[in-house]
C-alpha positions in Angstrom: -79.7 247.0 -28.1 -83.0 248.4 -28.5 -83.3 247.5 -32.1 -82.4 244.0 -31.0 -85.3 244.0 -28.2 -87.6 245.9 -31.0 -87.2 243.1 -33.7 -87.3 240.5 -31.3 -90.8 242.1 -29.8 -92.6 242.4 -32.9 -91.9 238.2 -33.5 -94.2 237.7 -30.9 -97.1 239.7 -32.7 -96.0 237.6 -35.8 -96.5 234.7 -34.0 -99.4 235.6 -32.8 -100.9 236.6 -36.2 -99.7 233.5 -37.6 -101.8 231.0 -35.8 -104.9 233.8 -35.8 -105.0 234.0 -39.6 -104.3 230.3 -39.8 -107.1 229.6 -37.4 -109.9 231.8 -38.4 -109.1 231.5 -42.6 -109.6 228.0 -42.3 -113.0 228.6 -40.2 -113.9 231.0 -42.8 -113.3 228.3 -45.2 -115.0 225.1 -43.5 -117.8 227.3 -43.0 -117.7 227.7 -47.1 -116.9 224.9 -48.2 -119.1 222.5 -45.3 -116.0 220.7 -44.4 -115.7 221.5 -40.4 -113.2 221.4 -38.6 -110.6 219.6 -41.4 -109.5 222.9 -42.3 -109.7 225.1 -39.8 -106.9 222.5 -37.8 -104.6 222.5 -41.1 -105.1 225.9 -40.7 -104.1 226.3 -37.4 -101.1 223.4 -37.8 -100.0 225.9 -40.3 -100.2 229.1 -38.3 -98.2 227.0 -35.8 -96.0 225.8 -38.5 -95.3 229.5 -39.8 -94.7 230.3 -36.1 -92.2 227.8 -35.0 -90.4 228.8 -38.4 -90.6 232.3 -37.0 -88.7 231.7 -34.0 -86.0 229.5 -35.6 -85.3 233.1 -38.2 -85.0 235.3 -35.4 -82.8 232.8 -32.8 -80.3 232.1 -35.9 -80.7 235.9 -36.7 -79.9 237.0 -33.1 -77.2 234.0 -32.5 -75.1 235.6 -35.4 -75.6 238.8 -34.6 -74.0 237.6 -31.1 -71.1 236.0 -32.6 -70.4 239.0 -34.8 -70.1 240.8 -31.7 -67.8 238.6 -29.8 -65.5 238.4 -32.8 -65.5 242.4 -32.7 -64.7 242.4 -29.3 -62.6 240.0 -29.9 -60.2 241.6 -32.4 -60.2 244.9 -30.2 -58.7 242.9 -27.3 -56.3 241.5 -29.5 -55.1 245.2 -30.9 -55.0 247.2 -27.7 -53.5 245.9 -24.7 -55.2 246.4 -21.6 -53.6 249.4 -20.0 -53.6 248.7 -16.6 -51.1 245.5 -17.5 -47.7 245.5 -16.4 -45.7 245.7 -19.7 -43.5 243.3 -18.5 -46.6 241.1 -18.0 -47.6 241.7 -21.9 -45.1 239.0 -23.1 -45.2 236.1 -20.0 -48.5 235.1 -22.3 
């Protein structure tokens, strides 16, 4: 659980990161290169681009880490019956 809430805290500083660096590297470069703002906005679009892609790992990431889960949970069920059924009620299902 907590390593869950841990690696699912620290996207958000990636994200964050992502469109900073994107931003303020291409500042840095317009301000090199004379070409403001053109770079520092593909800059950005990229931080925002490496940030959206960011979000899509970790969902898919935490989506199978759910359904590994529910198939664990799913197989215990299956092995142990629940032992406050009836046995006569194990094989009306």
């Amino acid at each position: 659980m907590w390593r869950i809430a841990g690696f699912t805290g620290a996207v958000g500083i990636e994200v964050a990161l992502a469109i900073t660096i994107g931003y303020f590297g291409g500042h840095w470069l317009d301000r090199k290169l004379g070409t403001a703002p053109v770079i520092t906005i593909i800059g950005f679009v990229g931080g925002v681009g490496a940030a959206v892609k960011a979000l899509i790992r970790v969902t898919r990431d935490y989506q199978k880490k759910l359904n590994e889960e529910d198939r664990l949970e799913a197989t215990e069920n299956k092995k142990s019956p629940d032992p406050n059924q009836d046995p006569d009620d194990i094989n009306a299902n």
